[in-house]
C-alpha positions in Angstrom: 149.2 63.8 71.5 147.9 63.8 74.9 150.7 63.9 78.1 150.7 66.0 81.2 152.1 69.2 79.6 149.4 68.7 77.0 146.5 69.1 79.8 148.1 71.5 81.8 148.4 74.0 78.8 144.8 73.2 77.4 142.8 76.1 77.7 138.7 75.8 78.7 137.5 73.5 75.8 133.8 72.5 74.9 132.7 69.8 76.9 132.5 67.3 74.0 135.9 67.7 73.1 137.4 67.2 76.5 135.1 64.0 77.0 136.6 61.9 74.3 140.1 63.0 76.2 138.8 61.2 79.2 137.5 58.7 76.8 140.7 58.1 74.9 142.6 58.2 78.3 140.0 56.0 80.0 140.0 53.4 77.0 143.6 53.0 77.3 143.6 52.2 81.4 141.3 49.2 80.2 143.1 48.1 77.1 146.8 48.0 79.7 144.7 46.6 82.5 143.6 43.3 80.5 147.3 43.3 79.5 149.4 44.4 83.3 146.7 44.5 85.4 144.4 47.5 86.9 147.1 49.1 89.8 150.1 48.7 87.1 147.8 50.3 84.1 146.4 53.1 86.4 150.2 53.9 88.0 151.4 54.0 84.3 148.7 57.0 83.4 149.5 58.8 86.4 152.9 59.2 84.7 152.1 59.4 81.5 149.2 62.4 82.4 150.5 63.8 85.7 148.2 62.9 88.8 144.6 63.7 88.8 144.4 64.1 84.9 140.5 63.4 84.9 139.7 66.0 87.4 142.0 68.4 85.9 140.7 67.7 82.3 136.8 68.1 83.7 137.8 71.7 85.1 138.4 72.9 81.9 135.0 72.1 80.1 132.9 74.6 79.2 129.2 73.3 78.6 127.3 74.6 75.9 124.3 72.6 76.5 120.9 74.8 78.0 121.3 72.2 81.0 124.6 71.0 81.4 123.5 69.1 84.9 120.7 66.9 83.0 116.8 67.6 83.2 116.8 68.7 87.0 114.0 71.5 88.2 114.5 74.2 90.3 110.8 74.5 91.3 
């Protein structure tokens, strides 16, 4: 079950796994806001997750992919 203490104890995850997090968390925002409205649906996962639950949740990714920042060249 994801909550606050949940993400703060997570330890660096594979990047796939912590994107359907955000995708779970993300879904539920929009699935509130067409029920309470955006500000009320947003406020209500800033409790529920603790402030700045995306940003904390991407810090612990760890990419496995050979190019984790797309098909970008160096040269």
């Amino acid at each position: 079950m994801l909550c606050a203490v949940f993400i703060d104890g997570l330890s660096n995850t594979n990047e796939k796994v912590i994107d359907k997090y955000l995708k779970t968390i993300s879904k539920e925002i929009g699935k509130e806001a067409k029920i309470i409205g955006i500000g009320k649906a947003r406020q209500n996962a800033n409790l529920k997750y603790g402030k700045f639950w995306r940003d904390r949740l991407t810090i612990k990714k760890i990419y496995n992919s050979p190019n984790p920042f797309g098909k970008m060249s160096y040269w």
